[in-house]
VEXVORO-748854 format. One record per atom (N, C-alpha, C, O, CB): x, y, z. Coordinates in steps of 0.1 Angstrom, whole numbers, padded with zeros to 4 digits, always signed. Glycine has a CB too. Example, Ala and Ser with C-alpha at 12.3 -4.5 7.8 and 13.67 -1.06 7.14 Angstrom:
+0132-0057+0078/+0123-0045+0078/+0132-0033+0078/+0142-0033+0085/+0113-0045+0090/+0128-0022+0071/+0137-0011+0071/+0129+0000+0079/+0134+0011+0080/+0141-0006+0057/
This chain:
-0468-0368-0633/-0460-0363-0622/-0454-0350-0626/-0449-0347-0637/-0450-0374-0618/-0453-0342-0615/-0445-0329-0616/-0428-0328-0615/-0421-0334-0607/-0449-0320-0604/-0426-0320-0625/-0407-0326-0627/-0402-0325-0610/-0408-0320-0600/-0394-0311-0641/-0393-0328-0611/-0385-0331-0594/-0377-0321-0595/-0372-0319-0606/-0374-0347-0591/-0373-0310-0585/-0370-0319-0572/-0385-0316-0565/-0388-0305-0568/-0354-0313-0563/-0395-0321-0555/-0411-0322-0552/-0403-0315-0535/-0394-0317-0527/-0420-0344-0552/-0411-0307-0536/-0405-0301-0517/-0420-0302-0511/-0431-0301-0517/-0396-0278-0515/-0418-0303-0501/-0430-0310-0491/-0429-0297-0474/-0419-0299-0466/-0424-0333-0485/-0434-0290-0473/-0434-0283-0461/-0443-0289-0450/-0452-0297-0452/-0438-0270-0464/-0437-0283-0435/-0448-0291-0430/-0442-0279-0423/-0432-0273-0426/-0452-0308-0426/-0454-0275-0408/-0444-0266-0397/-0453-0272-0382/-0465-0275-0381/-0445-0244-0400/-0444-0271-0373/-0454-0277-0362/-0449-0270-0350/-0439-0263-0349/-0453-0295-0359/-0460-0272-0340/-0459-0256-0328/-0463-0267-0315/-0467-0278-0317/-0477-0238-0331/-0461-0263-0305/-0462-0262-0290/-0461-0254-0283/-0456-0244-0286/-0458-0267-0285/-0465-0255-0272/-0460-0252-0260/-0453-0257-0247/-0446-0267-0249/-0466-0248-0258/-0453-0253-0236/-0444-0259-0226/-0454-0274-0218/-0447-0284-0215/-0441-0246-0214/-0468-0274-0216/-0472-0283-0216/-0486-0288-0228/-0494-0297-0227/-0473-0283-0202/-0485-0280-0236/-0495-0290-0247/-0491-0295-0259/-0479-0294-0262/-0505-0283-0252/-0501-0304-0269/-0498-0310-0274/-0495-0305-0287/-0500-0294-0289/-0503-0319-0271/-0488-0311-0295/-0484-0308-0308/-0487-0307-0318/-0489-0317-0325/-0480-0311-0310/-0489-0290-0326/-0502-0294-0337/-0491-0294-0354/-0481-0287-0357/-0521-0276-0338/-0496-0300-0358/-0492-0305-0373/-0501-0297-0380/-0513-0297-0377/-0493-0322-0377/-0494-0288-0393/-0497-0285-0405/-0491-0282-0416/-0479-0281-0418/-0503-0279-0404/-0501-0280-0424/-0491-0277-0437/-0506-0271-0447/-0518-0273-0444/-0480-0296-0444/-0500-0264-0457/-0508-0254-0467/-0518-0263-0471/-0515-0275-0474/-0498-0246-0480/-0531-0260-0473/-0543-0265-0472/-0548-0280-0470/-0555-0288-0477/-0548-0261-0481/-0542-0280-0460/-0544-0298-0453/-0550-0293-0439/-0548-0282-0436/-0525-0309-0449/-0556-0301-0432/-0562-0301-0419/-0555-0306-0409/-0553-0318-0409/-0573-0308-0419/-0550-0299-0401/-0540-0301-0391/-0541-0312-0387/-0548-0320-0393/-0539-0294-0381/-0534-0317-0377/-0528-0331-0369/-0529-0327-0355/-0526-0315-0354/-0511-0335-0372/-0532-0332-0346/-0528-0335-0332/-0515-0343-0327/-0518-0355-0329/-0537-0341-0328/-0501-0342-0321/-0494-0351-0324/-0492-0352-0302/-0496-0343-0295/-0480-0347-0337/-0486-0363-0298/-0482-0363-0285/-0471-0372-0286/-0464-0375-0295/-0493-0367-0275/-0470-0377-0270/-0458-0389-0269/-0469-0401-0272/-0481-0399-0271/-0448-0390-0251/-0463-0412-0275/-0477-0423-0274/-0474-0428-0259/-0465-0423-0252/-0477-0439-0287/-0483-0441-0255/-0482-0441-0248/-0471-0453-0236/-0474-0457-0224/-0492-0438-0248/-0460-0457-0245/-0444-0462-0243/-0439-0451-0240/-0438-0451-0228/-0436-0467-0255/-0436-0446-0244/-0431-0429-0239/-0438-0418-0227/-0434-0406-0225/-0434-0420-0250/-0449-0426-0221/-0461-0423-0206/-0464-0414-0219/-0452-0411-0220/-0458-0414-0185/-0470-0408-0230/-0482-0404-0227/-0496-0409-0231/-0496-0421-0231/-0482-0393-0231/-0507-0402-0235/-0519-0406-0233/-0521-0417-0239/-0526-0426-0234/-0528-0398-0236/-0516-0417-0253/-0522-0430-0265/-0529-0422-0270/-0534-0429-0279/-0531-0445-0261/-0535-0410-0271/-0549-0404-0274/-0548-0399-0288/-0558-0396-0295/-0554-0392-0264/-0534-0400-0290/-0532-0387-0302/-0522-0393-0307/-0515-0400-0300/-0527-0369-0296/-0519-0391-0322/-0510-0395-0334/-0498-0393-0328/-0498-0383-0322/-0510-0386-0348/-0484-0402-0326/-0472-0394-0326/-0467-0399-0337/-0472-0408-0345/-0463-0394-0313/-0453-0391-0337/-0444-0394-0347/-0440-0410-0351/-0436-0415-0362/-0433-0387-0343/-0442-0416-0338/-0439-0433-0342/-0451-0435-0355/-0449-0437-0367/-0444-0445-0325/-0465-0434-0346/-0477-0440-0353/-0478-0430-0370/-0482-0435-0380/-0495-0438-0340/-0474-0419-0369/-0469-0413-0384/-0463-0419-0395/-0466-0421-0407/-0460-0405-0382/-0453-0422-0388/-0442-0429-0396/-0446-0448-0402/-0445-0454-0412/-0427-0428-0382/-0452-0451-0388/-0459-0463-0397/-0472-0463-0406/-0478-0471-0412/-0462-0474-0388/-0474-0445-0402/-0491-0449-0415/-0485-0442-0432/-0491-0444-0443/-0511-0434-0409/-0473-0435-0429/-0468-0432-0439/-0465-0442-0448/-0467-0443-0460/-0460-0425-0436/-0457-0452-0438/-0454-0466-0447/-0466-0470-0455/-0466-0470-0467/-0452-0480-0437/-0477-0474-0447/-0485-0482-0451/-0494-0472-0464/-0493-0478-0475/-0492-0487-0437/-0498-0465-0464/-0501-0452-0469/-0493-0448-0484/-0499-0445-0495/-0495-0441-0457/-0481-0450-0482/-0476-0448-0496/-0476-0460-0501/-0476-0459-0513/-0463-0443-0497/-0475-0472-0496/-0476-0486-0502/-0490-0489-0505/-0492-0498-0513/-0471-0498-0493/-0501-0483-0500/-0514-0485-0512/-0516-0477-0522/-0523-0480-0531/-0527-0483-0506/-0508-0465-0522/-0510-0455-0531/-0504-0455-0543/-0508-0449-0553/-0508-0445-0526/-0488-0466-0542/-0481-0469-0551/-0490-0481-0558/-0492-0481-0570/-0466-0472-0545/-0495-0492-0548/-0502-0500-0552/-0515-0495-0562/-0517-0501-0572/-0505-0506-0540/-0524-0484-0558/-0531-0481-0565/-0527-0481-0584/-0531-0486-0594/-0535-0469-0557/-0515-0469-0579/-0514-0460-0590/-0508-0474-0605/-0506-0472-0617/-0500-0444-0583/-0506-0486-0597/-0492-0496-0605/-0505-0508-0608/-0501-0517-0615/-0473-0504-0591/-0518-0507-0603/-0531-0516-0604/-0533-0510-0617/-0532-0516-0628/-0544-0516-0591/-0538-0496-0615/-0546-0490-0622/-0533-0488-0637/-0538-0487-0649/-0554-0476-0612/-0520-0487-0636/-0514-0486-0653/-0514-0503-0656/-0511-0505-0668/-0494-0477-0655/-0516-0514-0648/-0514-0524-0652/-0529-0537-0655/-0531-0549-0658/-0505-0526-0642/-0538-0521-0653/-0554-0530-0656/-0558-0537-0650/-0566-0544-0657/-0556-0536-0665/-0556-0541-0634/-0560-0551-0628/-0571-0546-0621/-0569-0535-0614/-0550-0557-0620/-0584-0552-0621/-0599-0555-0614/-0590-0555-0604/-0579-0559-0604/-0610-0569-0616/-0599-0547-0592/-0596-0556-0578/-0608-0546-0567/-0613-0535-0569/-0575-0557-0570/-0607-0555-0558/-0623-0546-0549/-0616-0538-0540/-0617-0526-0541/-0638-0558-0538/-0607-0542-0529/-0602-0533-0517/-0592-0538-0512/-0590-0550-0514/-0610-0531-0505/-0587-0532-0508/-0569-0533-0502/-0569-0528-0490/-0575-0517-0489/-0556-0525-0510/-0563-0532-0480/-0564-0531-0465/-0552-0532-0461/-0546-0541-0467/-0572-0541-0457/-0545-0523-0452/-0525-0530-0448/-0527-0527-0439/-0536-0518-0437/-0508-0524-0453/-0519-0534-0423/-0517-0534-0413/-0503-0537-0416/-0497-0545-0423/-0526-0541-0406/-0500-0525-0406/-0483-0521-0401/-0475-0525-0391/-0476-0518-0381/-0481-0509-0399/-0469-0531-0390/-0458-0530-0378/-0445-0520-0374/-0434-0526-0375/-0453-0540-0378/-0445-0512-0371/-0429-0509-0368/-0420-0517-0355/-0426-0521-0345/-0428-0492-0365/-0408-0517-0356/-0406-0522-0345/-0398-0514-0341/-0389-0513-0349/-0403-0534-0344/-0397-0505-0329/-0391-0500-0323/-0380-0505-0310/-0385-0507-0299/-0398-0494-0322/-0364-0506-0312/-0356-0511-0304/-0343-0503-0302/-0340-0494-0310/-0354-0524-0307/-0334-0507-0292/-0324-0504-0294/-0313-0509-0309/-0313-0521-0312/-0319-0507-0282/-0305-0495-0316/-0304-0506-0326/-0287-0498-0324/-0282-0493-0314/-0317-0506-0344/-0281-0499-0336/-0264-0495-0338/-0264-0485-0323/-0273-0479-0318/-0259-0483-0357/-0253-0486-0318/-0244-0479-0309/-0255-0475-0297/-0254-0465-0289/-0236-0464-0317/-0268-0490-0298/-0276-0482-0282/-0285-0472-0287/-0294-0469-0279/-0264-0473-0270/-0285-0465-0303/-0298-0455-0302/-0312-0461-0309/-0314-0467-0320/-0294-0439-0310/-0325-0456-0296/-0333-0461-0304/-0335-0456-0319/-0332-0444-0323/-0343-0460-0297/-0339-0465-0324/-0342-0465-0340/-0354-0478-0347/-0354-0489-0341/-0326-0469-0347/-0363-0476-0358/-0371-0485-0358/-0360-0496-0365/-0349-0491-0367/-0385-0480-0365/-0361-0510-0369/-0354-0518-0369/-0361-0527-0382/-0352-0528-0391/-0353-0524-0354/-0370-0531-0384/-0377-0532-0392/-0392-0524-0390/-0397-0518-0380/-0376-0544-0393/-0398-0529-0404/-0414-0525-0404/-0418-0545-0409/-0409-0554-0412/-0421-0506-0420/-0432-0547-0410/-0437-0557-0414/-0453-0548-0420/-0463-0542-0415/-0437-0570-0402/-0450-0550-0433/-0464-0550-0444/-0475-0559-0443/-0471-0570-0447/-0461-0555-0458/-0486-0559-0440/-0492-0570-0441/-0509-0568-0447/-0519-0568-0440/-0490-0575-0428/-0509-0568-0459/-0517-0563-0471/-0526-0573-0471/-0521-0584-0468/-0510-0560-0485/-0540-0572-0473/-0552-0582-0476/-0560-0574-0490/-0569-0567-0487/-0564-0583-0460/-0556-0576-0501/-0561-0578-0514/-0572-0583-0516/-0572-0595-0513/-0555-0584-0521/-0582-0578-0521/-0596-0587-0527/-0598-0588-0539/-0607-0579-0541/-0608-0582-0523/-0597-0593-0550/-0596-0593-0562/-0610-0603-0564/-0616-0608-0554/-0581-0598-0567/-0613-0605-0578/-0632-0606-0581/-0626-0623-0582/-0630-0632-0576/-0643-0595-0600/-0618-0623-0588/-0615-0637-0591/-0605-0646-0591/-0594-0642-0595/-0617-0637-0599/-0605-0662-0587/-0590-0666-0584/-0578-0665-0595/-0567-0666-0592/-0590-0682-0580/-0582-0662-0609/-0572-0658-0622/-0565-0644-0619/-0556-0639-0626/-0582-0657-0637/-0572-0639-0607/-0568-0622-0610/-0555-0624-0595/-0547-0615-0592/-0588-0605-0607/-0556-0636-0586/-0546-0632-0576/-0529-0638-0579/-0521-0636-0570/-0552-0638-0561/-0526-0644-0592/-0513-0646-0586/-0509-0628-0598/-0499-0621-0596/-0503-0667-0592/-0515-0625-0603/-0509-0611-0609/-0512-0601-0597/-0504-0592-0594/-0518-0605-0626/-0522-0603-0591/-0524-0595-0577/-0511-0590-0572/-0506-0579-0572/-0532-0604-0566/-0505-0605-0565/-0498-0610-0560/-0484-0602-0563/-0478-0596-0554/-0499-0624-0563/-0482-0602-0575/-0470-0596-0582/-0466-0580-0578/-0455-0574-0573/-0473-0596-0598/-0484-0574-0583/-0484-0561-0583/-0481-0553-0566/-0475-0544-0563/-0499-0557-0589/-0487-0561-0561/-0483-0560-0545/-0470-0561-0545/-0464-0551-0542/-0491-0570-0535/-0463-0569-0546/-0447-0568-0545/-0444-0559-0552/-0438-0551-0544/-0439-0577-0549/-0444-0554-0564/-0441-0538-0575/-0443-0528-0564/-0434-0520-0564/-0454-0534-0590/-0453-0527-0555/-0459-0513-0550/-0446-0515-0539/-0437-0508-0541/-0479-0512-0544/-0446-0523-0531/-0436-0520-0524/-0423-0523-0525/-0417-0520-0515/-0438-0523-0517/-0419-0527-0533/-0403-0522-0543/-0406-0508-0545/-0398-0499-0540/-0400-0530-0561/-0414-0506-0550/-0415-0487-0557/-0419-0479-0545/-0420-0467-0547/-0430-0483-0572/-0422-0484-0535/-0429-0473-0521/-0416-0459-0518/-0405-0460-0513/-0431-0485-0502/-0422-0450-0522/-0404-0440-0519/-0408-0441-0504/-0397-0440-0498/-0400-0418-0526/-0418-0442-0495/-0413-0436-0479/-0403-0451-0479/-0391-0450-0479/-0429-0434-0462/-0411-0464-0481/-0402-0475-0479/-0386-0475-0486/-0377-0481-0481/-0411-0486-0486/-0384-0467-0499/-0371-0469-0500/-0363-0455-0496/-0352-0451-0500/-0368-0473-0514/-0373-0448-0487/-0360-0437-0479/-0361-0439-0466/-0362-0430-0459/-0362-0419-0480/-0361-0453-0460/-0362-0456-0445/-0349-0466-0450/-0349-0472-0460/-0378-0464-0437/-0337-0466-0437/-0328-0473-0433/-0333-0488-0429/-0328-0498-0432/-0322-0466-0424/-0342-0486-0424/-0348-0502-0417/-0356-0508-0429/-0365-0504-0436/-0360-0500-0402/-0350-0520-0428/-0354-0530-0439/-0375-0531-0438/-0381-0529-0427/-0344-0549-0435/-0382-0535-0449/-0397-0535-0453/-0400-0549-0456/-0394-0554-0466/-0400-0525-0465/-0410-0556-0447/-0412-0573-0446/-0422-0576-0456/-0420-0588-0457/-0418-0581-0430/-0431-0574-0464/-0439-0576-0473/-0447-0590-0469/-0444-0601-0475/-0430-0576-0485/-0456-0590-0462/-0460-0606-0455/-0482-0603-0462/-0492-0603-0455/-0456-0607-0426/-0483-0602-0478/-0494-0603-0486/-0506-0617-0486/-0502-0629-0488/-0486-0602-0500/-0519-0613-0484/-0527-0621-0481/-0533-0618-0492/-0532-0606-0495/-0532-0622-0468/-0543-0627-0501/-0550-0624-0514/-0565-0631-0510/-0566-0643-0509/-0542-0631-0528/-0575-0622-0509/-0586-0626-0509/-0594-0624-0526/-0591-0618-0537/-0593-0616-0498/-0607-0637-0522/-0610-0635-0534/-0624-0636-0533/-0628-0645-0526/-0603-0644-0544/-0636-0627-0539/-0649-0622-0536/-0655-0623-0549/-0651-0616-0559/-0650-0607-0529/-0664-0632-0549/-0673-0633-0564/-0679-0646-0560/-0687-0652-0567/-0662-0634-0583/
């Protein structure tokens, strides 16, 4: 890792009626809109659906990086996200919780209660998860393929 403090740029453009493009220094832009709770299309990333792939996104990646220093076999890892979006303190919307819900494949039934563990490690250690106010549900399914 590169010493801290890590700065992250991003810059994003519109206009009066189009949609919103996301970039940042040699990454491939984004399309962003309202989704479509907010009337618009559904067609295009918004900041909601962002914000929950970021979750999910940094919790495989933590997961990866905490498999691979802790030597664990395993075939594929899959997460499905929830955010939940509501009214929360003083009436403003805000997400309220997220729910994790990870499917692990590991080669063998000896390799899933350490599975099991490491998946909880990754998301204790997730920084988007510990720089979100709204609490992270961790609800881990362990498949096993051999």
């Amino acid at each position: 890792m590169h010493p801290l403090p890590h700065l992250y740029q991003v810059s994003v453009k519109t206009n009066f009626d189009g949609l919103v493009s996301i970039s940042s220094v040699n990454l491939p832009d984004l399309t962003s809109d309202f989704p479509q709770e907010f009337n618009g299309s559904g067609q295009h990333w918004s900041p909601e659906t962002l914000l929950c792939a970021a979750v999910a996104d940094c919790f495989l990646l933590s997961f990866k990086a905490i498999a691979q220093a802790s030597k664990l076999s395993w075939i594929s890892l899959r997460c499905d996200v929830t955010g939940r979006l509501e009214k929360g303190e003083q009436g403003k919307l805000q997400f309220t919780h997220f729910e994790l819900q990870p499917i692990l494949t590991v080669n063998s039934e000896k390799d899933s209660e350490r599975a099991l563990l490491l998946l909880e490690k990754a998301e204790a250690n997730c920084l988007i998860s510990n720089s979100l106010k709204s609490p992270v549900k961790l609800i881990p399914k362990i498949a096993i393929e051999g």
